[in-house]
Jmol script that loads the backbone (N, CA, C; Angstrom):
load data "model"
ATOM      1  N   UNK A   1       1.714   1.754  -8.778  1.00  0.00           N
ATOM      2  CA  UNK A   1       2.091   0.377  -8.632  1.00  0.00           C
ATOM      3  C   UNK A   1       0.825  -0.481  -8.606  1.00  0.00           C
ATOM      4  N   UNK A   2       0.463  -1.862  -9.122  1.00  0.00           N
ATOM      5  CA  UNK A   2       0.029  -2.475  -9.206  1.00  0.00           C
ATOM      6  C   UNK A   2       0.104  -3.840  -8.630  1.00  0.00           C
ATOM      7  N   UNK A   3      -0.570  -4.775  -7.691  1.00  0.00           N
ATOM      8  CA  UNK A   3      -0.544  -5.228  -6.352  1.00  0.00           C
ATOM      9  C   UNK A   3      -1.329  -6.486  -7.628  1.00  0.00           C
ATOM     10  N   UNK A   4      -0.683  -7.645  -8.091  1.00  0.00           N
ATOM     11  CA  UNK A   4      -1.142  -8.932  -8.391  1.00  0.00           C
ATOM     12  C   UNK A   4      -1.493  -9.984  -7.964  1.00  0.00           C
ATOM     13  N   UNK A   5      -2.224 -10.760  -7.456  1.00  0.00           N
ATOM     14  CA  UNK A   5      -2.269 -11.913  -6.930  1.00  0.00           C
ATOM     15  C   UNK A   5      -3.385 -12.820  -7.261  1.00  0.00           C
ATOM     16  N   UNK A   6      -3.447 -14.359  -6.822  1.00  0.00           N
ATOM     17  CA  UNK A   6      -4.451 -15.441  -7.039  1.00  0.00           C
ATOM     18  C   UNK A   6      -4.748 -15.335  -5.843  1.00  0.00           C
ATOM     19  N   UNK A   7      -6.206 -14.855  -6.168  1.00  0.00           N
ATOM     20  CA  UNK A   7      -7.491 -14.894  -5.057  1.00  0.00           C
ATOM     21  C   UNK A   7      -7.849 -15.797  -5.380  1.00  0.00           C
ATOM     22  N   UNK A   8      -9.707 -15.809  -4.669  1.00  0.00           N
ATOM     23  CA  UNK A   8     -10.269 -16.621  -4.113  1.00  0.00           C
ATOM     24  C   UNK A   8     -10.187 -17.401  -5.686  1.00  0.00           C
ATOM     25  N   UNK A   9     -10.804 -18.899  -5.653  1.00  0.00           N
ATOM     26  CA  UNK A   9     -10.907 -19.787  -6.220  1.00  0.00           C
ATOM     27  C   UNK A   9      -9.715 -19.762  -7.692  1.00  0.00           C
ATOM     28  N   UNK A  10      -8.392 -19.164  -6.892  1.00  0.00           N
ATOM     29  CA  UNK A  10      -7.712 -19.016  -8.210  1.00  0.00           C
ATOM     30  C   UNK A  10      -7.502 -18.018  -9.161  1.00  0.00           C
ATOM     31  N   UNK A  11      -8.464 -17.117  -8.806  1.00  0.00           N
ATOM     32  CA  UNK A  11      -8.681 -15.971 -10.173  1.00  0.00           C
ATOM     33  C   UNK A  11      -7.827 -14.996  -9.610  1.00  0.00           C
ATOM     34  N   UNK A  12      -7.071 -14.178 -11.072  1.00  0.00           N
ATOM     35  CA  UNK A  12      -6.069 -13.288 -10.827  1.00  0.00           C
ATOM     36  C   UNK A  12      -6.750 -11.988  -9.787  1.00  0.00           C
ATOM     37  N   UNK A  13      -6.352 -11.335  -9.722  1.00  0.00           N
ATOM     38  CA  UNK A  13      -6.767 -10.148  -8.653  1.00  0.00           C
ATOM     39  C   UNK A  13      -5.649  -9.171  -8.822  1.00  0.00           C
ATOM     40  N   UNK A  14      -6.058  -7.617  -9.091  1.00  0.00           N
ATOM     41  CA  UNK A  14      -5.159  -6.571  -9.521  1.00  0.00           C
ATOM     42  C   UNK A  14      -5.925  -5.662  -8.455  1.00  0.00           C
ATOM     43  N   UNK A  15      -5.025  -5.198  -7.935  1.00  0.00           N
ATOM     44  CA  UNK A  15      -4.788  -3.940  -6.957  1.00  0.00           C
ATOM     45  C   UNK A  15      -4.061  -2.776  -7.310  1.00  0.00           C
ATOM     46  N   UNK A  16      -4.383  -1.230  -7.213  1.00  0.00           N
ATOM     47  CA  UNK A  16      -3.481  -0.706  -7.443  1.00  0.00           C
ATOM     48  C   UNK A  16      -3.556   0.327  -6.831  1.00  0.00           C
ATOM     49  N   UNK A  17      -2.343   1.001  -6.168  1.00  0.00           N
ATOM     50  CA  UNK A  17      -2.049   2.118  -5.410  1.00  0.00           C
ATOM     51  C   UNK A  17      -1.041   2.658  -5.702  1.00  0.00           C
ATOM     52  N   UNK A  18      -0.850   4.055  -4.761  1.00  0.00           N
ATOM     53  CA  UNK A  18      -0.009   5.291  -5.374  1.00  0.00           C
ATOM     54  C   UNK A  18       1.581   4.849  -4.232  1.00  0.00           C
ATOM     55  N   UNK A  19       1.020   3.693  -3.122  1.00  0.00           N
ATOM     56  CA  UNK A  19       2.163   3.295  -2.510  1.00  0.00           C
ATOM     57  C   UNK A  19       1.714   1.690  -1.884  1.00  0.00           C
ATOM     58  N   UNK A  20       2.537   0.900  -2.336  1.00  0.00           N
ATOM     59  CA  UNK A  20       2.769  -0.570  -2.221  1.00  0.00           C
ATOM     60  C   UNK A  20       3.973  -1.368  -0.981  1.00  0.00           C
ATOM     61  N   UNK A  21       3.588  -1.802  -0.219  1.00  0.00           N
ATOM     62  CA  UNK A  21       4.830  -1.959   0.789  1.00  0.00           C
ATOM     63  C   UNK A  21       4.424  -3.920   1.180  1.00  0.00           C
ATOM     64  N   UNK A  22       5.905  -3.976   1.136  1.00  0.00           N
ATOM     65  CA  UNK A  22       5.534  -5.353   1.528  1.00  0.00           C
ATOM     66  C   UNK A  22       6.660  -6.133   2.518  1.00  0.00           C
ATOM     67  N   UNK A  23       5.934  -7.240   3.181  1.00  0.00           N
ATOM     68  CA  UNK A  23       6.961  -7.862   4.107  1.00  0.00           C
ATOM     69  C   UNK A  23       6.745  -8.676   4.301  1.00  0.00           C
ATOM     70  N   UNK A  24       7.054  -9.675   5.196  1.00  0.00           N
ATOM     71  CA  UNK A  24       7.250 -11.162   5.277  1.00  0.00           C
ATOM     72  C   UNK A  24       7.414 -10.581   6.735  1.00  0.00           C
ATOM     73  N   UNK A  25       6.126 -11.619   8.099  1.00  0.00           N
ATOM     74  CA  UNK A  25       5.661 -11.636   9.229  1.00  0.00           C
ATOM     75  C   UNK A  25       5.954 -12.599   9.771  1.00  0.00           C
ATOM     76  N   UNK A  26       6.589 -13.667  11.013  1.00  0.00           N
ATOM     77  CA  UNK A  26       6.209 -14.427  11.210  1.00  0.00           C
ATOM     78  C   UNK A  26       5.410 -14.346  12.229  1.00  0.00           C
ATOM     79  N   UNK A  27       3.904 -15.103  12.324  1.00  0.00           N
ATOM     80  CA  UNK A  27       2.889 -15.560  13.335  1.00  0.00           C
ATOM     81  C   UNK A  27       2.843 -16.718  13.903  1.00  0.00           C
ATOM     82  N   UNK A  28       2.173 -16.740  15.141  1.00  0.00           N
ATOM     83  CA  UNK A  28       2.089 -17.524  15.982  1.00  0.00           C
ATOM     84  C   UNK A  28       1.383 -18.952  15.338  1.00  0.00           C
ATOM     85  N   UNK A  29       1.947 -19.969  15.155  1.00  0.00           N
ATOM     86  CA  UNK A  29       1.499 -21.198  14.757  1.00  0.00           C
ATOM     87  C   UNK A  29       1.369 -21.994  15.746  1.00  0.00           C
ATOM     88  N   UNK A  30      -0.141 -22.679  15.818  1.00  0.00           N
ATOM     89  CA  UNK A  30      -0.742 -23.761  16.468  1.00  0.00           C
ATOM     90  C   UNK A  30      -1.479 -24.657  16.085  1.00  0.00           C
ATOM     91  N   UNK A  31      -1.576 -25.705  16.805  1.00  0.00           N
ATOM     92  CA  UNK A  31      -2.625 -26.857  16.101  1.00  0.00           C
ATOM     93  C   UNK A  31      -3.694 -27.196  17.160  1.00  0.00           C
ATOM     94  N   UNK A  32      -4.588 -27.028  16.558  1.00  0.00           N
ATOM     95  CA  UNK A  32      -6.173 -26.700  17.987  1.00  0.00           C
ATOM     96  C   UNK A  32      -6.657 -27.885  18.068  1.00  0.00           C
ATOM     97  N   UNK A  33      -6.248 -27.863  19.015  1.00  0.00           N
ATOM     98  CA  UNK A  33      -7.297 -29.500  19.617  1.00  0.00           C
ATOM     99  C   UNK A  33      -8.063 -29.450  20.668  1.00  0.00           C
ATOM    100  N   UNK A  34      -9.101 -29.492  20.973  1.00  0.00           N
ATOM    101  CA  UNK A  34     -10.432 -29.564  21.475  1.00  0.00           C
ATOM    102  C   UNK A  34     -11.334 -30.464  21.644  1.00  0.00           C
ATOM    103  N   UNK A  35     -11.908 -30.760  22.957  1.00  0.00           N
ATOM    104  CA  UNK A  35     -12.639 -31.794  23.501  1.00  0.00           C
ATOM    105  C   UNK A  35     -14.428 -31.312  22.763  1.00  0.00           C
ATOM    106  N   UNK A  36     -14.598 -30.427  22.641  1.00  0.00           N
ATOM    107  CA  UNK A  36     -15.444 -30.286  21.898  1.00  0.00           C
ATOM    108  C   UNK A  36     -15.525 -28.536  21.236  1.00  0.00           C
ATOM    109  N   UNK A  37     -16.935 -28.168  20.391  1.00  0.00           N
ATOM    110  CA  UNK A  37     -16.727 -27.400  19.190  1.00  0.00           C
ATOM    111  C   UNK A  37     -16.778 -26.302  20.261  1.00  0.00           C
ATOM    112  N   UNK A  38     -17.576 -26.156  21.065  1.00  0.00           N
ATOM    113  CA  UNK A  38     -17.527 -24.329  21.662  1.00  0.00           C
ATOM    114  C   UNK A  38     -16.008 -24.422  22.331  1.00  0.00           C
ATOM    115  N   UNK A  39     -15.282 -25.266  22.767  1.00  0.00           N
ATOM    116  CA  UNK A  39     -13.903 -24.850  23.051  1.00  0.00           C
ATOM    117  C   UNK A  39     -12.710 -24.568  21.994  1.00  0.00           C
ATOM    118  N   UNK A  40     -13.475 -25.392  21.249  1.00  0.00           N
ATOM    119  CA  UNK A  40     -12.380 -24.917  19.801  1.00  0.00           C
ATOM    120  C   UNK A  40     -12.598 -24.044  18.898  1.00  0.00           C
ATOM    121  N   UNK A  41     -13.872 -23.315  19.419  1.00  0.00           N
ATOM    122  CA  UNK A  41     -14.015 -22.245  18.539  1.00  0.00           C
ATOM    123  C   UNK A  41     -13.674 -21.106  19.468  1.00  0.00           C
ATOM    124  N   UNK A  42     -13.673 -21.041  20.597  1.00  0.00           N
ATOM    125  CA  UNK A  42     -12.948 -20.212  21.589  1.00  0.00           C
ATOM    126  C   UNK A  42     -11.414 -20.052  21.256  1.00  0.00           C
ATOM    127  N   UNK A  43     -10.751 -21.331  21.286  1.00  0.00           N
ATOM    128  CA  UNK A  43      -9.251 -21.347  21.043  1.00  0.00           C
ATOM    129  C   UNK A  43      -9.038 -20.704  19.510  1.00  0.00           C
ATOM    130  N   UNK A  44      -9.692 -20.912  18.822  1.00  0.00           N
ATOM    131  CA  UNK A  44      -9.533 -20.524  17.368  1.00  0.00           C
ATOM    132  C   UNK A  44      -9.267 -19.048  17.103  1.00  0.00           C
ATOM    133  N   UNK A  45     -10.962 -18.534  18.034  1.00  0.00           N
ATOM    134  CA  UNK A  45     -10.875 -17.064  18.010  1.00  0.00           C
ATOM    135  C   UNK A  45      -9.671 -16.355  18.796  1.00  0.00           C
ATOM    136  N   UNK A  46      -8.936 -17.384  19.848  1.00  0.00           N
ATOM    137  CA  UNK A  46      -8.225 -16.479  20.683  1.00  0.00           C
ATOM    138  C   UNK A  46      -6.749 -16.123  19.806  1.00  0.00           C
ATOM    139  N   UNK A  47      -6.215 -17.235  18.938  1.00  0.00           N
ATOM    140  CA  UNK A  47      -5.029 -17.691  18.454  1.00  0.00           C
ATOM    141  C   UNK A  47      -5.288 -16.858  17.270  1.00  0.00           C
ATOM    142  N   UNK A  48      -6.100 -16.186  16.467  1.00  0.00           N
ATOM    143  CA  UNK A  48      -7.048 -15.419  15.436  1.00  0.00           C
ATOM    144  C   UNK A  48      -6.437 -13.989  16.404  1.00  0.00           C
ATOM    145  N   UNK A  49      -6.979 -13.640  16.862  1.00  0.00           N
ATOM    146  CA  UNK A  49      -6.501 -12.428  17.508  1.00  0.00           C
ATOM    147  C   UNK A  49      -5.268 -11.777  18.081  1.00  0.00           C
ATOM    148  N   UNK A  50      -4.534 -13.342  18.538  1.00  0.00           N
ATOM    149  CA  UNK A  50      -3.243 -12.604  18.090  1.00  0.00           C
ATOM    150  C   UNK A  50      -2.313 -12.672  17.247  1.00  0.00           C
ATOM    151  N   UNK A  51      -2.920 -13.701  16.566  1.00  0.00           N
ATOM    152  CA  UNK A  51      -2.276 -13.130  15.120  1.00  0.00           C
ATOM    153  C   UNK A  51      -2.438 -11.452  14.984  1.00  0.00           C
ATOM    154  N   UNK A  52      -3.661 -11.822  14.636  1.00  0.00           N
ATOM    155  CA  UNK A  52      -3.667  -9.807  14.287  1.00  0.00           C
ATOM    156  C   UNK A  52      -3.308  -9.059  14.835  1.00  0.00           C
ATOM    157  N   UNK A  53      -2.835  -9.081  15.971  1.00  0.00           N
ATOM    158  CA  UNK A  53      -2.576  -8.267  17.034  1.00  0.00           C
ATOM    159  C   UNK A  53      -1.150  -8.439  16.057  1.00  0.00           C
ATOM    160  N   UNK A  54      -0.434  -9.191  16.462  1.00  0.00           N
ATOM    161  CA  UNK A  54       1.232  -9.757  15.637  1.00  0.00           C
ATOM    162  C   UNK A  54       1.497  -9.239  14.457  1.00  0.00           C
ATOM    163  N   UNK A  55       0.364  -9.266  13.205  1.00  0.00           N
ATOM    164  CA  UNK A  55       0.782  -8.454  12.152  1.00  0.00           C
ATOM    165  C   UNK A  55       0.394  -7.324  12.320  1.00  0.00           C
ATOM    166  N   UNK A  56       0.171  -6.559  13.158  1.00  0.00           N
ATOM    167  CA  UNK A  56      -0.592  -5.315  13.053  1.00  0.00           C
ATOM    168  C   UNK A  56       0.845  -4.350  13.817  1.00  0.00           C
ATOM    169  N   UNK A  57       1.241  -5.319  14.911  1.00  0.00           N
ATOM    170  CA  UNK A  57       2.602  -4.754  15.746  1.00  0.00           C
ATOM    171  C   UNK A  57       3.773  -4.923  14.679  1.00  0.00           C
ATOM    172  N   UNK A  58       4.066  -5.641  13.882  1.00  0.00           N
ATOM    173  CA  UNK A  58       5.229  -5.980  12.894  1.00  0.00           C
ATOM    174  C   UNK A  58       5.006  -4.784  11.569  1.00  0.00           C
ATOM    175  N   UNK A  59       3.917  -4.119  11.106  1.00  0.00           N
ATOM    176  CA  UNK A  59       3.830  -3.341  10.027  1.00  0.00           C
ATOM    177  C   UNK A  59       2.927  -2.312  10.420  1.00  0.00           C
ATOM    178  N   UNK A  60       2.185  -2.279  11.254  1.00  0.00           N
ATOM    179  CA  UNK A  60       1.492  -0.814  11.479  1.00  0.00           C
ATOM    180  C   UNK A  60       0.153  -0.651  10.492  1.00  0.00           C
ATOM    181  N   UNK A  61      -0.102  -1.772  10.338  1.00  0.00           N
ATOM    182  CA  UNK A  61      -1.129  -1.895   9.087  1.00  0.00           C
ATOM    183  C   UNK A  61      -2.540  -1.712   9.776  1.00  0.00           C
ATOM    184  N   UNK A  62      -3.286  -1.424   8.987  1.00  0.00           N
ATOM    185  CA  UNK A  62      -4.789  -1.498   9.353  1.00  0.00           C
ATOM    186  C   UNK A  62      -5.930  -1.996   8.019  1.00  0.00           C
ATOM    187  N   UNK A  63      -7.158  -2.436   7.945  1.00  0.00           N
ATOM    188  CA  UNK A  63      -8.055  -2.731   7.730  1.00  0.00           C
ATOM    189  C   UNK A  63      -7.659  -4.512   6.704  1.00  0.00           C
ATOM    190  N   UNK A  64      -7.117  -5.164   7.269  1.00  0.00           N
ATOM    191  CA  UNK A  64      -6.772  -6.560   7.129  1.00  0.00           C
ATOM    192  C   UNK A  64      -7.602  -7.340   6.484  1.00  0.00           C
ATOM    193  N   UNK A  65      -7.434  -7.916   5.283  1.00  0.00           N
ATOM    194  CA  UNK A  65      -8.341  -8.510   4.301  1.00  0.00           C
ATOM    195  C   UNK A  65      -7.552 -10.260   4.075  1.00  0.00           C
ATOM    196  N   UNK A  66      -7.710 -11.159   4.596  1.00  0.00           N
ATOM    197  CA  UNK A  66      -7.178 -12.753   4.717  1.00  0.00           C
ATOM    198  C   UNK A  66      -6.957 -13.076   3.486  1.00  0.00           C
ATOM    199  N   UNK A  67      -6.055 -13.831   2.618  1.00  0.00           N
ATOM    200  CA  UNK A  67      -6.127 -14.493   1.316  1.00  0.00           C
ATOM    201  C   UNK A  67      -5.212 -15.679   1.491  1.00  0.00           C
ATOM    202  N   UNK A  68      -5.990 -16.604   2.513  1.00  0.00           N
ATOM    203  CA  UNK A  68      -5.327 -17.954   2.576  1.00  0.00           C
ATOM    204  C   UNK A  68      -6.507 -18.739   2.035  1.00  0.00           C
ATOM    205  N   UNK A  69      -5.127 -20.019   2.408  1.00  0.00           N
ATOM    206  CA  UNK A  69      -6.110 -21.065   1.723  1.00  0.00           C
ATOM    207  C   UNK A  69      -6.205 -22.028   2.651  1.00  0.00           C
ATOM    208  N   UNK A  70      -4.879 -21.880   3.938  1.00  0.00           N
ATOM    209  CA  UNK A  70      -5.665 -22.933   5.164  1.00  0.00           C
ATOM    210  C   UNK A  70      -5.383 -21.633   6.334  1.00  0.00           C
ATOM    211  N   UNK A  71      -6.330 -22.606   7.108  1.00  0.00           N
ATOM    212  CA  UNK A  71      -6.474 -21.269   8.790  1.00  0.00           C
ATOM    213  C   UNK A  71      -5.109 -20.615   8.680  1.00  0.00           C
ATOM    214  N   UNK A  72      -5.225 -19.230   9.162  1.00  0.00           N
ATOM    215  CA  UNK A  72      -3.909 -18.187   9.358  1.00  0.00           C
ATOM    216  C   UNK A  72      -3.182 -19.259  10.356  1.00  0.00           C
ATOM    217  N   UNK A  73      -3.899 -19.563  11.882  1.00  0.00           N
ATOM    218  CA  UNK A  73      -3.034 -20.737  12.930  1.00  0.00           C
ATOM    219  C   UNK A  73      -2.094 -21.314  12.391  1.00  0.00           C
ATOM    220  N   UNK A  74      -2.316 -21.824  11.450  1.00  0.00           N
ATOM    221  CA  UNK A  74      -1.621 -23.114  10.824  1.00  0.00           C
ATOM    222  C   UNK A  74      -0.084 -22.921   9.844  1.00  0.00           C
ATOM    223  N   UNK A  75       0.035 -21.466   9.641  1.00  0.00           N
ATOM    224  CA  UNK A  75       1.263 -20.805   8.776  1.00  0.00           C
ATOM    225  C   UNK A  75       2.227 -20.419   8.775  1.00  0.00           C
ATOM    226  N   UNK A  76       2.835 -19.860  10.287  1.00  0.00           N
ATOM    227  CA  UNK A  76       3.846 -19.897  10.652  1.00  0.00           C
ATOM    228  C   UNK A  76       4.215 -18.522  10.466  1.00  0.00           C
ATOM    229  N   UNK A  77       4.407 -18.086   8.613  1.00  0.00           N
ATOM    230  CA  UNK A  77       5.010 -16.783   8.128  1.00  0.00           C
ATOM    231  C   UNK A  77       3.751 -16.640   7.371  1.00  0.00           C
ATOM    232  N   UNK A  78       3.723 -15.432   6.903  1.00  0.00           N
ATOM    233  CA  UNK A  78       2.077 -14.939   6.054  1.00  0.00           C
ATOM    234  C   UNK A  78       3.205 -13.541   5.393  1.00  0.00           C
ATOM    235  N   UNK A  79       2.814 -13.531   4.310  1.00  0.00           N
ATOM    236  CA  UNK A  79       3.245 -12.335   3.110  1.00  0.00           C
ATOM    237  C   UNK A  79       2.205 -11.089   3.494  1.00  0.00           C
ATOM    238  N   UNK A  80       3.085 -10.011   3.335  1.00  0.00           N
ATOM    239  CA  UNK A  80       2.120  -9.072   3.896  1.00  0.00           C
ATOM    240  C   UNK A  80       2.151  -7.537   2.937  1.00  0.00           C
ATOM    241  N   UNK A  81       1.038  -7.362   2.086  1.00  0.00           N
ATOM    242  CA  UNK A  81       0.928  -6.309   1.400  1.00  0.00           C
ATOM    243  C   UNK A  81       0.174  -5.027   1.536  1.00  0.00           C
ATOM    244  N   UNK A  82       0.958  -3.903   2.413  1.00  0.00           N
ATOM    245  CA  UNK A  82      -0.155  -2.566   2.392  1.00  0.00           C
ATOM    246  C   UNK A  82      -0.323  -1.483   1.455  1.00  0.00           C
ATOM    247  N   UNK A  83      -1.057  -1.780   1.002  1.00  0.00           N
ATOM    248  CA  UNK A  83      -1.484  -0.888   0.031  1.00  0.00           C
ATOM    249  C   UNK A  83      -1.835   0.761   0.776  1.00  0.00           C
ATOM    250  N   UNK A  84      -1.471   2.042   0.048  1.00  0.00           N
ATOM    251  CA  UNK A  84      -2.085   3.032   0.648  1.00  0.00           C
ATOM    252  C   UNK A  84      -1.980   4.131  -0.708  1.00  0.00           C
ATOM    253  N   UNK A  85      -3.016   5.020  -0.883  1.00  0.00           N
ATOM    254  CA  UNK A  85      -2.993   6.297  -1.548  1.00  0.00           C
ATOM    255  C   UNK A  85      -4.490   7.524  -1.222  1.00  0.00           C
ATOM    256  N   UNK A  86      -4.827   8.145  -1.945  1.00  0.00           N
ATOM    257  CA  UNK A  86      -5.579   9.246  -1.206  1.00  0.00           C
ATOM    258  C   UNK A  86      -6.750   8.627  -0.655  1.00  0.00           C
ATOM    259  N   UNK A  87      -6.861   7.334  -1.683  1.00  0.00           N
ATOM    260  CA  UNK A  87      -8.447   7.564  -1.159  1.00  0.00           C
ATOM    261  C   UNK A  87      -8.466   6.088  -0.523  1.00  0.00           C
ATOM    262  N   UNK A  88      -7.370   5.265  -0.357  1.00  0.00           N
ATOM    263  CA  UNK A  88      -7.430   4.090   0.379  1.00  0.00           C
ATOM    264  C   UNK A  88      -6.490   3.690   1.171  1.00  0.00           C
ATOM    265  N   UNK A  89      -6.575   2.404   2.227  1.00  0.00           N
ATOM    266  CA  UNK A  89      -5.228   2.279   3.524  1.00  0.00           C
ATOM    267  C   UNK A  89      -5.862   0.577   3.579  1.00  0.00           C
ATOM    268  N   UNK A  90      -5.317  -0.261   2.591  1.00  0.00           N
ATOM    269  CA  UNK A  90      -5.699  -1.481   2.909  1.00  0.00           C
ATOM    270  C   UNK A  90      -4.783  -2.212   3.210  1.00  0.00           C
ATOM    271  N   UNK A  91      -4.404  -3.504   3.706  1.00  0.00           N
ATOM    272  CA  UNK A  91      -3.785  -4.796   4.013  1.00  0.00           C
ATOM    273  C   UNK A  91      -4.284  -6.210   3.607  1.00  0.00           C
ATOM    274  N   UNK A  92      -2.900  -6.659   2.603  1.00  0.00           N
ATOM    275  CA  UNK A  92      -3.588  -8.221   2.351  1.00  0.00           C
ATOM    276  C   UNK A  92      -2.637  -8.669   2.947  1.00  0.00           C
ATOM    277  N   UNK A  93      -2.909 -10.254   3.549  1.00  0.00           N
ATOM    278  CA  UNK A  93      -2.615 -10.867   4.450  1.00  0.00           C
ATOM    279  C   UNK A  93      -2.435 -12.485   3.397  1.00  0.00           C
ATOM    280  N   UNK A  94      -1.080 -12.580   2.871  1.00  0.00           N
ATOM    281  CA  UNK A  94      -1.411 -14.380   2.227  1.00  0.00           C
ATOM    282  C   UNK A  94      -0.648 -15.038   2.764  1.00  0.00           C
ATOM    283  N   UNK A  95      -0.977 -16.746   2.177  1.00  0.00           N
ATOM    284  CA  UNK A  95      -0.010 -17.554   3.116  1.00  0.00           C
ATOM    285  C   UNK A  95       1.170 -17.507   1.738  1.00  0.00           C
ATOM    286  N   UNK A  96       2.376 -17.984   2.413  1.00  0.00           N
ATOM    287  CA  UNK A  96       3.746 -18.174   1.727  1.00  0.00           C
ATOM    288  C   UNK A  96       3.696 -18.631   0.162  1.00  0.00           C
ATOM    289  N   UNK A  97       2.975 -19.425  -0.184  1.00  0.00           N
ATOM    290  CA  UNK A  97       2.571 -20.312  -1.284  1.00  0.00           C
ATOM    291  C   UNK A  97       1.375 -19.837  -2.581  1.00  0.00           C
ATOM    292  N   UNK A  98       1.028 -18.238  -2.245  1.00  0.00           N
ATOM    293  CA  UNK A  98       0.113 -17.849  -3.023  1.00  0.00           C
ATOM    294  C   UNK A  98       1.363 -16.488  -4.045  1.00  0.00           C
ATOM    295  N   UNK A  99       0.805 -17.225  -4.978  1.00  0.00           N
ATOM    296  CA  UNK A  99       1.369 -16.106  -5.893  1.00  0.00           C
ATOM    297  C   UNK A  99       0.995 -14.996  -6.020  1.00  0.00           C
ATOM    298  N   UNK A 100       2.004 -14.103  -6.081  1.00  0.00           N
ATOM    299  CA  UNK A 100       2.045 -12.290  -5.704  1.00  0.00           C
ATOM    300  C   UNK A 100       3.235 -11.778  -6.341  1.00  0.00           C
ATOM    301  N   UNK A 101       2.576 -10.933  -6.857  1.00  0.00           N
ATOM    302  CA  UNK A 101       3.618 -10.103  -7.852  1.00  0.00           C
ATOM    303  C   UNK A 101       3.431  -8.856  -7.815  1.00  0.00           C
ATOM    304  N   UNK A 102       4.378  -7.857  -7.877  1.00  0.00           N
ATOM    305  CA  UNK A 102       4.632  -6.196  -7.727  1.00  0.00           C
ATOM    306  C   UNK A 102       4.705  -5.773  -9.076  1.00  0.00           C
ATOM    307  N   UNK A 103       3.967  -4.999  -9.513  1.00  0.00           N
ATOM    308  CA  UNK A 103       3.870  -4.876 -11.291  1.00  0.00           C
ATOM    309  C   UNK A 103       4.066  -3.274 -11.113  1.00  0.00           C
ATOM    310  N   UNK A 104       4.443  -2.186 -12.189  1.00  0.00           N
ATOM    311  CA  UNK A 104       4.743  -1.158 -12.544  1.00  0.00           C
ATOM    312  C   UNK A 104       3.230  -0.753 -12.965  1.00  0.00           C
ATOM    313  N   UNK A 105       3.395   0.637 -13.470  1.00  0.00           N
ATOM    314  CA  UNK A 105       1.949   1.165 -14.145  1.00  0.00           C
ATOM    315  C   UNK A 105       1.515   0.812 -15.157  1.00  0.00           C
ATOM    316  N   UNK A 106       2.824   0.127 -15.624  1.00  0.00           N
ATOM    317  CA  UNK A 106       2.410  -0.444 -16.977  1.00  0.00           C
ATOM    318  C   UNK A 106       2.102  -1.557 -17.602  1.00  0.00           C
ATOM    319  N   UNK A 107       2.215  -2.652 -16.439  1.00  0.00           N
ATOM    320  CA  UNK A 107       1.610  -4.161 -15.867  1.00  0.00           C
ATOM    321  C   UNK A 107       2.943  -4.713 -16.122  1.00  0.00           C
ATOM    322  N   UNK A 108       3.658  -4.320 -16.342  1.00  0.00           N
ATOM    323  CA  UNK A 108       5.273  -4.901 -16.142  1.00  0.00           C
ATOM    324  C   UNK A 108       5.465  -5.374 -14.821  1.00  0.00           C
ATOM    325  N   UNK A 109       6.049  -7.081 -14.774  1.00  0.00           N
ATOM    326  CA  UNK A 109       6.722  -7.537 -13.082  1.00  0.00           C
ATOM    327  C   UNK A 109       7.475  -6.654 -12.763  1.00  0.00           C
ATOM    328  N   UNK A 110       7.312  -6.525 -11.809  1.00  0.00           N
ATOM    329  CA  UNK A 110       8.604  -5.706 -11.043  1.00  0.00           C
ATOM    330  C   UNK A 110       9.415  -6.875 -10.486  1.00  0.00           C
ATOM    331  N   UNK A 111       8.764  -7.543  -9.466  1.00  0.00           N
ATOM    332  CA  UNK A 111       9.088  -8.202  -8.992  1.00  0.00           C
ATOM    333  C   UNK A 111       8.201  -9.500  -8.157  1.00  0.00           C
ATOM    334  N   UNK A 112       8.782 -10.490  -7.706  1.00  0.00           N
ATOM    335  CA  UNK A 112       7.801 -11.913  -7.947  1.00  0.00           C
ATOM    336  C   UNK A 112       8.046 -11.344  -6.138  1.00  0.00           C
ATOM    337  N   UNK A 113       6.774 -11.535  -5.127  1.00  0.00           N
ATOM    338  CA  UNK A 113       6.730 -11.417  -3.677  1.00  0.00           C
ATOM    339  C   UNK A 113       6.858 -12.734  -3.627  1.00  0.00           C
TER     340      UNK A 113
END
end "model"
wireframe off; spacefill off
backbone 0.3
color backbone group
């Protein structure tokens, strides 16, 4: 299976593994407001962590790779793709609005995530 998506600045991005799993998470959404930057970078990191903590308890996933385009805080639901086969165990993490597609071996859609 073959794992499609628009990465960074837009450009397609092909993944491929011997097993593809995917789901739809919802995370903890907040809006950080702060009297100044070392408190809001405290709150940032804390609301950051459990997110991950949140997708990590919802799919069992490990080594988490981000492909948003605004802060995870801010998303509510995040698309969630684990990739796994002999020689790899990855996780992409996008927001709702990034295109992702499940392709066959033969670059055929399977299906639109």
């Amino acid at each position: 299976m073959i794992l499609q998506y628009k990465g960074f600045n837009n450009n397609w991005s092909y993944e491929e593994a011997e097993t593809i799993t995917l789901a739809t998470v919802e995370v903890t959404k907040a809006k950080i407001e702060a009297n100044d930057s070392d408190e809001e970078l405290c709150l940032i990191k804390d609301i950051s962590e459990k997110i991950d903590q949140e997708i990590r308890e919802a799919t069992n996933c490990a080594n988490i790779t981000y492909v948003t385009k605004k802060p995870i805080y801010e998303l509510g639901y995040v698309k969630v793709a684990m990739l796994s086969d002999k020689s790899k165990d990855c996780t992409y993490v996008f927001d709702m609005n990034t295109e992702v597609y499940l392709l066959n071996n033969s670059g055929k859609t399977v299906r639109k995530v």
